[in-house]
Rosetta silent file (secondary structure, phi, psi, omega in degrees, C-alpha in Angstrom):
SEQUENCE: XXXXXXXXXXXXXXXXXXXXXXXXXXXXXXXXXXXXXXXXXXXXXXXXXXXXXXXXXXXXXXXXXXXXXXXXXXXXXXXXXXXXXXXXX
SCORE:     score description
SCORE:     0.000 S_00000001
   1 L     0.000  141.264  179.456    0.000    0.000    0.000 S_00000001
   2 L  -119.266  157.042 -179.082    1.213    3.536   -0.826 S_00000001
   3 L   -99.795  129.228  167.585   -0.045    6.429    0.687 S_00000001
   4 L   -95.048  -15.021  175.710   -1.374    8.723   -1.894 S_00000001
   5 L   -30.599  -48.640 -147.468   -2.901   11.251   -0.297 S_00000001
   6 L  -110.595  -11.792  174.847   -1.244   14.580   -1.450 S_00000001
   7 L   -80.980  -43.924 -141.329   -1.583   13.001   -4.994 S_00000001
   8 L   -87.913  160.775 -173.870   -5.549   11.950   -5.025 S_00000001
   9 E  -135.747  138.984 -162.122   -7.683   14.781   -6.273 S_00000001
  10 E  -151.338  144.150 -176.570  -11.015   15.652   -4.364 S_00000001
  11 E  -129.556  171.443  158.223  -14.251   17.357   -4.783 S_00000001
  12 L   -80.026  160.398  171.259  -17.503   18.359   -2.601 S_00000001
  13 L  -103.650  -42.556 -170.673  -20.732   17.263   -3.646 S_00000001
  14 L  -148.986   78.316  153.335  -22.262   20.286   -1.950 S_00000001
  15 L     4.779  -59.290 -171.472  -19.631   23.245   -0.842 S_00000001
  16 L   -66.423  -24.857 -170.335  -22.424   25.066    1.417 S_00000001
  17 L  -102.839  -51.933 -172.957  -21.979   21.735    3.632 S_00000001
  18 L  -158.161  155.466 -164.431  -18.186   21.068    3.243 S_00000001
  19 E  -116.073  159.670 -175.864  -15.328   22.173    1.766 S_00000001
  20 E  -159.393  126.171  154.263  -11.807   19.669    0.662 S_00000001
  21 L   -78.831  145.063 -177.929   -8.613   21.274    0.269 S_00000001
  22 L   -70.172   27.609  160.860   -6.587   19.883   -2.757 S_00000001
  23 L  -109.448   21.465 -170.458   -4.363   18.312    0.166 S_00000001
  24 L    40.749   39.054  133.662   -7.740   16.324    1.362 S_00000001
  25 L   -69.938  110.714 -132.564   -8.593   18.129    4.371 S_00000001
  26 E  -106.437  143.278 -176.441  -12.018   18.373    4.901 S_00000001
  27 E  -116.429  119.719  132.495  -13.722   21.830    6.174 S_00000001
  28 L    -4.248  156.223  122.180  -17.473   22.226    8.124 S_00000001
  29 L  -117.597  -52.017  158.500  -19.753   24.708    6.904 S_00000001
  30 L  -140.870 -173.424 -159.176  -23.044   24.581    7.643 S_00000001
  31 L   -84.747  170.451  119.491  -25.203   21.182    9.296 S_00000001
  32 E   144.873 -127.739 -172.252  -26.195   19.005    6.903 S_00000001
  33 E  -133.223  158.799 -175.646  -24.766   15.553    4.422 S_00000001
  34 E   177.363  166.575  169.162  -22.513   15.657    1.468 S_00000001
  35 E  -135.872  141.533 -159.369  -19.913   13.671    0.075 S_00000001
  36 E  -106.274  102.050  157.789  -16.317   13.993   -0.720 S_00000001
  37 E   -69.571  127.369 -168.401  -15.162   12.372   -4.167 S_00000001
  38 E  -134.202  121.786  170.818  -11.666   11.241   -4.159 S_00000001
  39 E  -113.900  144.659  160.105   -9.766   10.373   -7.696 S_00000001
  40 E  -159.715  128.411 -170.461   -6.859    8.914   -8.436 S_00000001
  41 L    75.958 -149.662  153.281   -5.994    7.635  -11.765 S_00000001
  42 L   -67.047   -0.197  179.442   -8.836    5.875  -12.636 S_00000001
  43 E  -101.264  143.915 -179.218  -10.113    5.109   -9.651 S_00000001
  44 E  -115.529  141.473  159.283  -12.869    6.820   -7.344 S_00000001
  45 E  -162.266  167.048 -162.217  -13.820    6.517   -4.126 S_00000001
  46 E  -131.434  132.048  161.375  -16.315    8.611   -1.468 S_00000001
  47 E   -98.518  107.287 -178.878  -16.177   10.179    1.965 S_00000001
  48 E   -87.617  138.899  170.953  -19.717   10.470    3.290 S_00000001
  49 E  -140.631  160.187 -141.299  -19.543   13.485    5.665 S_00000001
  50 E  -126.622  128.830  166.626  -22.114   14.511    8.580 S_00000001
  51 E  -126.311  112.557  172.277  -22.153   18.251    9.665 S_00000001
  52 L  -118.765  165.523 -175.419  -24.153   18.806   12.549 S_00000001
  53 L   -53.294  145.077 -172.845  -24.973   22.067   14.277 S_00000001
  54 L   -82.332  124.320  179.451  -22.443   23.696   16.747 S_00000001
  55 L   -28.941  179.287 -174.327  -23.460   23.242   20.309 S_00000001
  56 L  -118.270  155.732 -144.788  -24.771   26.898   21.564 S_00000001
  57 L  -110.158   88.978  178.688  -21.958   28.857   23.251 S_00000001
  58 L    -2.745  129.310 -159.216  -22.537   28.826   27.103 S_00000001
  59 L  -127.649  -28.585  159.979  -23.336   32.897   28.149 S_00000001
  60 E   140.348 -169.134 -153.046  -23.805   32.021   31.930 S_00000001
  61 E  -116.071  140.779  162.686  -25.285   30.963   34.993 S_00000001
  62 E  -154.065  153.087 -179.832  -27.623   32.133   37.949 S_00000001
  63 E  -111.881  155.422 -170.915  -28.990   30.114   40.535 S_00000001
  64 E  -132.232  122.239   34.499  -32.489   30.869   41.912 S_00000001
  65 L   -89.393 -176.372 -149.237  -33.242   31.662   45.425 S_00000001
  66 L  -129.907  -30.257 -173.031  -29.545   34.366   44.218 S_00000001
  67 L  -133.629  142.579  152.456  -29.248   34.638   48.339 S_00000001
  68 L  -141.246  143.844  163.107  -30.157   32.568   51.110 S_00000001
  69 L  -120.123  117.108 -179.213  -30.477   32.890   54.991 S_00000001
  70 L  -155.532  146.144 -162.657  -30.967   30.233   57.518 S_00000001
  71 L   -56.414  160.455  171.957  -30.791   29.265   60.617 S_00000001
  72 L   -66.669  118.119  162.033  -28.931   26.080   62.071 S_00000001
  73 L   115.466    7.492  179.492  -30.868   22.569   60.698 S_00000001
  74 L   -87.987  159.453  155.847  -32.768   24.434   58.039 S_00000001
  75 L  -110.939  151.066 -174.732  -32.196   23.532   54.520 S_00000001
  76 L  -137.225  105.462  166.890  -32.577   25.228   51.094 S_00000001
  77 L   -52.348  121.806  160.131  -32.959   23.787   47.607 S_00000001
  78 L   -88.320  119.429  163.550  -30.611   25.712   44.890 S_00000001
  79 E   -91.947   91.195  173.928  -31.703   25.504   41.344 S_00000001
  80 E   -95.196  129.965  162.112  -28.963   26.489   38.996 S_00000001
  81 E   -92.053  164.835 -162.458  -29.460   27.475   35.512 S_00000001
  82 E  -120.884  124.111  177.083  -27.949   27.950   32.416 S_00000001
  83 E  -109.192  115.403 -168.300  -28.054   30.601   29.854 S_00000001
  84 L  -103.534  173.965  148.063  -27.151   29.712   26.615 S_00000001
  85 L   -39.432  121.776 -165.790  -26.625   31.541   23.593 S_00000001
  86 L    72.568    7.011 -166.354  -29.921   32.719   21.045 S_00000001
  87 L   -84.039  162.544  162.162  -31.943   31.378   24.235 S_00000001
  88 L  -118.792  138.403 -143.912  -35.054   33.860   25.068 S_00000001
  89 L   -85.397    0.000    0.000  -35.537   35.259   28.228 S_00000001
């Protein structure tokens, strides 16, 4: 087996999903499915590739009660939440 890589010639099936450098390194773009055609010579072969959406980018935290005061043996549930990016308040 030879490694071929930097040789092999490669296209996107759909650009808007992923991108291939003529060294075969494959770029994200947006979510979705596509496929990466790879020639060499006469031969073909395919990279099915998967884009899925980028997690939402943590913005911060607050816990609800924000303060609490109590006495010895009481207890208090904290609820902390998370605020993410695009969420609406």
């Amino acid at each position: 087996m030879a490694d071929i890589t930097e040789q092999a010639s490669y296209t996107s099936g759909d650009t808007d999903i992923a991108t291939v450098s003529d060294s075969g390194v494959i770029t994200a773009v947006s979510a979705g499915e596509t496929e990466i055609t790879v020639s060499y010579e006469d031969e073909t072969a395919t990279v099915s590739v998967t884009v899925g959406e980028p997690e939402p980018e943590l913005q911060g935290i607050s816990t609800d009660p924000s303060e609490v005061n109590l006495t010895e043996g009481e207890t208090e549930n904290v609820t902390v939440t998370a605020d993410y990016e695009g969420d609406e308040d």
